[in-house]
C-alpha positions as MATLAB code, in Angstrom:
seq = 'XXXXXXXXXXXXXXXXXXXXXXXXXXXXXXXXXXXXXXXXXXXXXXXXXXXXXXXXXXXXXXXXXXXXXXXXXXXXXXXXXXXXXXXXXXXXXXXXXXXXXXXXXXXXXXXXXXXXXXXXXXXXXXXXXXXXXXXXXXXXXXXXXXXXXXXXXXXXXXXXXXXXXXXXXXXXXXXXXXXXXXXXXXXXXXXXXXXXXXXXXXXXXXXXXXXXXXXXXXXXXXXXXXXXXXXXXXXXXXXXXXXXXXXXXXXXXXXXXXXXXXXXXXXXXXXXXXXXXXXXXXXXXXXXXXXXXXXXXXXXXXXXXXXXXXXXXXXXXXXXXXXXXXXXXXXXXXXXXXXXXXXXXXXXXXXXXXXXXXXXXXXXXXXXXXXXXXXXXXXXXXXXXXXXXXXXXXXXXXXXXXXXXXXXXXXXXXXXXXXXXXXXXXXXXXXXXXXXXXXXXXXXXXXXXXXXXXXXXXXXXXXXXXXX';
ca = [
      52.321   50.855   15.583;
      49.925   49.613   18.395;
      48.842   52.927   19.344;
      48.222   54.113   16.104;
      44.651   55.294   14.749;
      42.813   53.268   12.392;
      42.436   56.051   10.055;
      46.286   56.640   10.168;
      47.245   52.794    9.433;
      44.756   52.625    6.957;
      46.474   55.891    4.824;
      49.915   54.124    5.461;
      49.117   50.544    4.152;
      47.330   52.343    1.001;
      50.605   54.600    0.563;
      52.606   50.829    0.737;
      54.849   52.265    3.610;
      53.823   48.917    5.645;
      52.063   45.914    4.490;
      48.766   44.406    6.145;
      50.629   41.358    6.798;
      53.434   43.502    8.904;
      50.305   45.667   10.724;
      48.324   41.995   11.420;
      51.363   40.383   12.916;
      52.762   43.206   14.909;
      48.967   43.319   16.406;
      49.099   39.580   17.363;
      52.661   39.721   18.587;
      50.683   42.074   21.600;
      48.372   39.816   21.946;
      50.750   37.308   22.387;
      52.537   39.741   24.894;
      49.339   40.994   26.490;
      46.058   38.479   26.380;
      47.641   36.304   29.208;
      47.121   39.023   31.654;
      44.361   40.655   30.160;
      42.472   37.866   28.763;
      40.783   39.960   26.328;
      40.728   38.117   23.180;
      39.077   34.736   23.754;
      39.237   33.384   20.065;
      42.050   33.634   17.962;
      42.345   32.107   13.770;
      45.818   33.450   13.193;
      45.597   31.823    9.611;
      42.552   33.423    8.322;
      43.743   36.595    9.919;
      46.757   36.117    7.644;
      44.963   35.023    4.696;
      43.046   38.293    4.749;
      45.486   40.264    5.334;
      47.535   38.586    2.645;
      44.258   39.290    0.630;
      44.397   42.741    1.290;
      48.047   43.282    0.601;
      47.339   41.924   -3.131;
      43.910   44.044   -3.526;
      46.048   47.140   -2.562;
      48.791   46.019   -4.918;
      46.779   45.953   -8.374;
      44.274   48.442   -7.520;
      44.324   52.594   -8.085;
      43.891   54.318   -4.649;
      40.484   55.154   -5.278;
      39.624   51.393   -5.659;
      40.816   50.719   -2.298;
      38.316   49.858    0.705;
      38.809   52.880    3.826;
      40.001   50.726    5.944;
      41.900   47.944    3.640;
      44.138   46.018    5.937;
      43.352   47.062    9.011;
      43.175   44.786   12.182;
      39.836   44.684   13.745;
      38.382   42.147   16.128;
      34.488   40.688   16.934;
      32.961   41.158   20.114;
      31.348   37.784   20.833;
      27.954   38.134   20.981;
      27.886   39.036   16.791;
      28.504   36.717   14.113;
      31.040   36.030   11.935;
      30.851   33.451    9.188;
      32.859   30.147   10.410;
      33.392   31.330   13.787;
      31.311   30.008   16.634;
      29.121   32.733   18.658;
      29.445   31.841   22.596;
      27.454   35.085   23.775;
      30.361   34.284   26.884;
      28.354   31.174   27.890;
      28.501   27.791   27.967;
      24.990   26.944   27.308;
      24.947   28.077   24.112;
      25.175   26.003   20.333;
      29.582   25.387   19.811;
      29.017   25.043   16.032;
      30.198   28.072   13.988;
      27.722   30.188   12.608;
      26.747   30.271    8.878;
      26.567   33.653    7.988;
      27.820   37.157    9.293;
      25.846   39.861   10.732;
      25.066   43.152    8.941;
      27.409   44.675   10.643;
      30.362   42.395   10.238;
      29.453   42.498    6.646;
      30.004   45.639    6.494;
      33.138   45.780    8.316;
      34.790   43.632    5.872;
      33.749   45.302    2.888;
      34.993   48.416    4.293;
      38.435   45.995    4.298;
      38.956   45.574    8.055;
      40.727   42.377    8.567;
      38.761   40.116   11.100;
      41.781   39.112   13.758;
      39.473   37.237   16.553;
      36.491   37.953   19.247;
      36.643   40.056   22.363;
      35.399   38.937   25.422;
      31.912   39.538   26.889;
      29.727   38.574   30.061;
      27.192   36.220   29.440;
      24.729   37.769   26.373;
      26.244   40.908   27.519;
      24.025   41.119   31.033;
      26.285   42.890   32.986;
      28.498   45.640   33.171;
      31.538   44.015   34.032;
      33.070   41.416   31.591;
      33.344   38.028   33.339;
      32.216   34.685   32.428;
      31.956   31.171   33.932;
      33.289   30.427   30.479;
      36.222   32.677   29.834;
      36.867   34.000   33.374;
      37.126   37.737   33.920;
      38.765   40.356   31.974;
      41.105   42.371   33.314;
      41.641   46.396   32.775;
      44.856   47.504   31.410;
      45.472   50.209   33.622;
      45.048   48.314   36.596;
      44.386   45.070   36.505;
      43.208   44.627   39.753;
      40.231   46.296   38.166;
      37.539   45.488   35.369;
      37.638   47.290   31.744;
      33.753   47.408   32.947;
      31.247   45.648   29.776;
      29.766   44.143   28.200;
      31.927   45.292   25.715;
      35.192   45.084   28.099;
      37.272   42.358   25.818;
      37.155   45.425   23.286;
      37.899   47.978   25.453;
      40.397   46.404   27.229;
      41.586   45.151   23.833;
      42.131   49.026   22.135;
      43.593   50.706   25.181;
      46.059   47.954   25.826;
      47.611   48.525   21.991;
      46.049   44.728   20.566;
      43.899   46.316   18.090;
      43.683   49.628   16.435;
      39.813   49.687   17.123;
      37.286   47.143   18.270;
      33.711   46.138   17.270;
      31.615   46.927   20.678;
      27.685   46.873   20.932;
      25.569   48.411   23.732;
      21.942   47.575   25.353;
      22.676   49.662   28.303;
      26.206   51.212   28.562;
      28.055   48.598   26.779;
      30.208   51.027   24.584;
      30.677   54.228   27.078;
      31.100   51.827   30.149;
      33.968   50.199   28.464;
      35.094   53.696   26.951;
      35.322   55.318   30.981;
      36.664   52.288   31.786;
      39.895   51.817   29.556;
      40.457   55.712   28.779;
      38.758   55.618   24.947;
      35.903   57.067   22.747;
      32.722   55.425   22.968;
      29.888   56.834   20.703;
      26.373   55.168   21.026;
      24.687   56.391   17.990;
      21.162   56.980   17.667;
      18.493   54.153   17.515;
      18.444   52.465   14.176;
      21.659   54.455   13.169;
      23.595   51.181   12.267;
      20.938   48.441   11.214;
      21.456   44.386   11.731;
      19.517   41.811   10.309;
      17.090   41.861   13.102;
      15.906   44.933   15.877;
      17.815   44.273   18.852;
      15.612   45.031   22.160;
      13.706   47.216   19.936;
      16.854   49.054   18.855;
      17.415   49.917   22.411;
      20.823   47.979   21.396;
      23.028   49.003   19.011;
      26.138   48.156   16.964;
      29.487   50.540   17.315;
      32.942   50.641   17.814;
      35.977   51.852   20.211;
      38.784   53.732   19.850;
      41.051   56.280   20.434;
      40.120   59.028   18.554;
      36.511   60.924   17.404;
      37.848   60.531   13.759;
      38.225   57.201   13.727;
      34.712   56.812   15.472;
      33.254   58.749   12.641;
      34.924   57.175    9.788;
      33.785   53.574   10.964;
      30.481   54.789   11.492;
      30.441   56.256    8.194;
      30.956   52.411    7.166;
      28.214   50.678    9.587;
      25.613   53.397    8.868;
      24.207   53.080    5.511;
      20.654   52.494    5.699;
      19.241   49.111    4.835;
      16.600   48.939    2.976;
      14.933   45.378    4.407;
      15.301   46.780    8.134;
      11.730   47.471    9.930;
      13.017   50.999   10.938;
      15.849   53.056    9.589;
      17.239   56.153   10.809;
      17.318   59.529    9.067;
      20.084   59.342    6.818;
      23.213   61.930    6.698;
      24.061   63.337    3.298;
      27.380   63.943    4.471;
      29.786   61.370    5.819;
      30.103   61.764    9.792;
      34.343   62.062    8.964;
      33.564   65.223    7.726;
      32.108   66.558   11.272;
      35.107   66.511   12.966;
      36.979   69.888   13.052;
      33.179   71.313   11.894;
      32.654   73.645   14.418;
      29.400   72.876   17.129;
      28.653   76.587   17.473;
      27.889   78.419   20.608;
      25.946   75.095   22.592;
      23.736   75.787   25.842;
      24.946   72.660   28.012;
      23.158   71.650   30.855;
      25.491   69.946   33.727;
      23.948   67.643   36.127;
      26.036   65.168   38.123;
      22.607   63.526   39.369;
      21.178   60.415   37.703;
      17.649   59.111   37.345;
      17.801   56.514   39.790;
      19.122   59.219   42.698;
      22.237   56.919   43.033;
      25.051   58.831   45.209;
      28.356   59.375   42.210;
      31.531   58.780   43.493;
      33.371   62.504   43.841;
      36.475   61.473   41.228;
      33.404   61.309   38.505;
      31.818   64.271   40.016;
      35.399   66.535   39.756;
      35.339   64.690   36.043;
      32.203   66.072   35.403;
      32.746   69.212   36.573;
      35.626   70.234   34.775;
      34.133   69.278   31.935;
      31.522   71.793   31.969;
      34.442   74.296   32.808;
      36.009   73.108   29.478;
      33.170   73.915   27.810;
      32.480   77.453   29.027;
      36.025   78.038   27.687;
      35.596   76.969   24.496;
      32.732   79.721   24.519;
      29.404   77.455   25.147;
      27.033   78.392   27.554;
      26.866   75.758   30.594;
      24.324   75.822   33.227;
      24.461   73.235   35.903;
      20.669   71.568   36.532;
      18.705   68.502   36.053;
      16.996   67.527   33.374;
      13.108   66.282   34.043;
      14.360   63.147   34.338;
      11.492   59.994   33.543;
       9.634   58.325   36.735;
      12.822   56.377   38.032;
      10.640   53.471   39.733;
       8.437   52.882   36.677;
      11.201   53.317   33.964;
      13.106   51.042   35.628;
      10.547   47.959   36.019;
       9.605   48.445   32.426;
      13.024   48.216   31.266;
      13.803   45.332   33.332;
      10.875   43.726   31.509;
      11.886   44.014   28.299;
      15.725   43.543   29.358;
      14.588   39.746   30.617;
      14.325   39.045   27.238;
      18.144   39.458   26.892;
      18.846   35.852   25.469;
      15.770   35.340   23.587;
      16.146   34.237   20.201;
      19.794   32.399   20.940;
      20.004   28.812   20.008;
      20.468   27.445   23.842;
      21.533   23.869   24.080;
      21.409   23.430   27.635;
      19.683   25.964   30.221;
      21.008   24.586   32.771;
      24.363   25.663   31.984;
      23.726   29.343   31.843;
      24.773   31.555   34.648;
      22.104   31.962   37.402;
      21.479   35.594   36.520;
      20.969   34.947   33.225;
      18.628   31.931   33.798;
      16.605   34.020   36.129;
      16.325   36.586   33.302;
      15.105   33.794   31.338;
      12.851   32.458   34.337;
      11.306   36.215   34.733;
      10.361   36.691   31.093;
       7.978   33.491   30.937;
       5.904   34.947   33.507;
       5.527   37.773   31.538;
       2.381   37.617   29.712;
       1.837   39.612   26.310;
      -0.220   42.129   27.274;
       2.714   43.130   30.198;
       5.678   43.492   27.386;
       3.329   45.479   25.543;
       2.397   48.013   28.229;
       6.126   48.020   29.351;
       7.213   48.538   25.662;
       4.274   51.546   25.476;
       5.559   53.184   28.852;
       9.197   53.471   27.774;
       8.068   54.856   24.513;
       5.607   57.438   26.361;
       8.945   58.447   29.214;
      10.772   58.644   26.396;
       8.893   61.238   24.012;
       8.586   63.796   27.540;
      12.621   63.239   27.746;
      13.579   63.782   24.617;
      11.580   67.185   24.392;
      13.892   68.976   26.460;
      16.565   68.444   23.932;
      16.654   71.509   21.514;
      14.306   73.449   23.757;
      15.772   73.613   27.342;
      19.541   72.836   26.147;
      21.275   71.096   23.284;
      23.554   68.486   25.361;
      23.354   66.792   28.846;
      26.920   66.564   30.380;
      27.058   64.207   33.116;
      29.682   61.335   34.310;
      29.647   58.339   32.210;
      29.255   55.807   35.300;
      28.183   56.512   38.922;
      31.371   54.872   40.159;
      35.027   53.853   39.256;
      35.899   50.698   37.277;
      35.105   48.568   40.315;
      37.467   45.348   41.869;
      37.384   41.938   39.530;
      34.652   39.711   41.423;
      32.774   42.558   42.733;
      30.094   42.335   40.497;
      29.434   38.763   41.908;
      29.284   39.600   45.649;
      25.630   38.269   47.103;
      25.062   36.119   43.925;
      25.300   33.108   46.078;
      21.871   33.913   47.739;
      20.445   36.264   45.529;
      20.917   35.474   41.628;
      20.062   38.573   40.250;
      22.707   40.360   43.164;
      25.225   40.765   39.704;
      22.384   42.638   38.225;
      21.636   44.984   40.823;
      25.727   45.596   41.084;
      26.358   46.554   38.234;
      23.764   49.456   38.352;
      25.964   51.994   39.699;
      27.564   51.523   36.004;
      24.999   52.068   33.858;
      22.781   54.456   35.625;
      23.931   57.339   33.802;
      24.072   55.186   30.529;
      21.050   53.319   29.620;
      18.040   55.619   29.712;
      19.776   56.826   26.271;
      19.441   53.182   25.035;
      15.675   53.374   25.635;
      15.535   57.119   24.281;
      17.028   56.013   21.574;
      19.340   59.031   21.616;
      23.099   59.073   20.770;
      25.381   58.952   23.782;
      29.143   59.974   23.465;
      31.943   58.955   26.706;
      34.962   60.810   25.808;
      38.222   60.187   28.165;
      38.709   63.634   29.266;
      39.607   62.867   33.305;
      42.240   60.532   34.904;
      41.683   59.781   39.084;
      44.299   60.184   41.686;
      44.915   56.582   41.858;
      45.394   56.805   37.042;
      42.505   55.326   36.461;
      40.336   56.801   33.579;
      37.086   58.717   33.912;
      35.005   59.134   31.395;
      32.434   61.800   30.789;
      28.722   61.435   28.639;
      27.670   63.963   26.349;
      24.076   63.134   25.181;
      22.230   65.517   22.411;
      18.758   65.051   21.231;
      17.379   62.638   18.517;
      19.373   61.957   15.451;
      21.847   64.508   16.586;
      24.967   61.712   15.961;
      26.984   64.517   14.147;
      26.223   67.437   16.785;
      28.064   64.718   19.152;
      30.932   64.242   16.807;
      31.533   67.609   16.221;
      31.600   68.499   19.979;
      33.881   65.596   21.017;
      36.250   66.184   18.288;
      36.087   70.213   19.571;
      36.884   68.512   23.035;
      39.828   66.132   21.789;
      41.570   69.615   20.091;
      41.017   71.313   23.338;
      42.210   68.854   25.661;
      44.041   65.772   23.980;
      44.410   62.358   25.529;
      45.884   59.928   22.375;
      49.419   60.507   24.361;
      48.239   58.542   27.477;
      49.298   54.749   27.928;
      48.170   52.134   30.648;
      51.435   50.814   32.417;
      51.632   47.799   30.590;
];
């Protein structure tokens, strides 16, 4: 049972061949087993988890099958930096307010009246800053195929969580990278959809961040996006809205696609060659499934002034937290904090008006110079636990600058806005995963689904399991 899909646990606790009580249980019994080593799930309420489970074993029992939520029963846990009625909110820090939070956000919501069963909160760095997921609070997380390693972040307490058999799927969010990242790092599928696709009560970093899941499959990525994507009608901005349910996409066929391959990234940052060869055969995968690959750079945006405009915006990270004592934030984080009060109006508007312009000359070249980008997910492998510290003792933004290598291919689709797929189609030498990043233009959430779910047929990877 641990390393089956969502979708397929859902269809067996609605055809009352196992009960949500038996799926929940079995799920904490690995955790049990696992989080020790892994230290992926830092907060656990076993009896709620029960009582909804419970809950859903009763719904399912005096309902008709159409009556029953998609996902009724179904183990799912929180990454910690989103809300959940009754549960505290750390963000991975200990600077932040310990009381539990009042009401859950739009996505949990959803998530529960979809039936998921909330079973605890995943582990993040601190307000999700970095791309590796270690705290001064929780200590680091450890990947499950080597734990030497990180399951990379933010999201990395979900990741790490999914591929290790805890949870059928995870929650996940990403600013940056934060789903993919996690995705390459722990073998899974890691869709960032398009901006606004999945609202929340509030913009986060002017929907450059955005709400999503991991697993194992594309289905199961499309049927809980189906659930976290219905437009709300109080957001500020809402994405165009799909008649269709995004399920439905996968086994739809892409048609003929002209892919552009580049292995380069937009800050000129030297890949490793394991990501490279991942790349690369790719884009030989593709040409045999009959799309037309060409292997050039896109016009990539001006890497020095992207980058300081983004960093503006990203000092803002925390803002909007309840903080209840500065001091006791980690020093990247409170230089973040530091930065963005010198940061006058008038700056964070210009920044905000640069990335918009960089973005508009990007996204043109989708649709007329190629339909997807193919390119490795991360510049490097899942790098050491502690690397991503090494220099903070002098510098306190060093963690900031090491984690780049990890999201260099990732985040300029956060500020484009555009949807961002890392599918787990490579393993190194040494059995780590490798993921690779399909990107398509605006809105184009299904194009993505369709082509990963082409890619999954072609060349499947459910049958792989860390060593655990």
């Amino acid at each position: 049972m641990p390393f089956h899909t969502a979708l397929d646990l859902a269809a067996a606790i609605r055809r009352k061949e196992v009960s949500p009580v038996e799926v929940l249980d079995e799920y904490l019994a690995e955790v049990d087993r696992l989080n020790p080593t892994l230290n992926a799930i830092v907060l656990r309420d076993d009896d709620r988890a029960r009582a909804e489970a419970q809950a859903a074993a009763d719904l399912i029992a005096s309902r008709h099958d159409g009556e029953i939520p998609p996902f009724c029963g179904v183990p799912i846990p929180i990454k910690d930096l989103d809300d959940v009625e009754g549960w505290p909110t750390s963000y991975g820090s200990r600077g932040t307010d310990p009381e539990p939070v009042e009401q859950d956000g739009l996505e949990v919501e959803r998530l529960e009246d979809a039936g998921f069963v909330l079973m605890g909160k995943t582990a993040t760095p601190e307000f999700g800053a970095i791309s590796c997921t270690e705290s001064e609070r929780f200590g680091p997380t450890r990947n499950p195929w080597n734990t030497d390693h990180t399951p990379g972040g933010s999201s990395g307490g979900a990741g790490a969580a999914v591929a290790a058999g805890m949870a059928p799927v995870a929650q996940a969010s990403d600013g940056g990278g934060s789903i993919r990242i996690p995705a390459s790092c722990n073998g899974l599928v890691g869709l960032k959809p398009s901006r606004n696709r999945i609202p929340g009560w509030v913009e986060s970093l002017h929907g450059a961040s955005t709400n999503g899941v991991l697993t194992r499959t594309v289905a199961d990525t499309a049927a809980v996006l189906d659930v976290l994507a219905e437009p709300d009608p109080g957001s500020w901005n809402i994405a165009p809205p799909e008649d269709v349910p995004f399920l439905d996409a996968v086994g739809e066929e892409p048609g003929r696609l002209r892919i552009r391959l580049c292995t380069d990234n937009a800050l000129g940052l030297e890949p490793d060659p394991a990501v490279v060869a991942a790349a690369e055969s790719a884009g030989r995968l593709l040409e045999s499934l009959g799309h037309h690959v060409e292997e050039a750079p896109p016009h990539w945006p001006d890497a020095a002034a992207f980058l300081t405009s983004f960093l503006v915006v990203w000092s803002t990270i925390s803002a909007g937290t309840p903080i209840v004592d500065e001091m006791l934030l980690e020093p990247h984080v409170r230089a973040d904090r530091v930065a963005a009060r010198t940061y006058d109006a008038i700056t964070y508007v210009e920044s905000l008006q640069q990335l918009q312009s960089a973005s508009r000359q990007f996204t043109e070249q989708f649709g007329r110079d190629f339909d997807v980008l193919v390119g490795p997910t991360m510049a490097v492998l899942p790098p050491r636990v502690g690397a991503i510290w090494l220099g903070a003792d002098d510098e306190p933004s060093a963690p900031i600058a090491n984690a780049t290598p990890m999201a260099c291919y990732t985040a300029v689709f956060n500020v484009t806005g555009q949807p961002a797929l890392s599918l787990p189609l490579h393993v190194d030498d040494s059995g780590l995963p490798v993921g690779v990043q399909f990107a398509a233009g605006p809105w184009q959430d299904r194009l993505l689904i369709q082509l990963g779910a082409q890619l999954e047929a072609a060349a499947p990877w459910t049958d792989r399991r860390p060593p655990l």
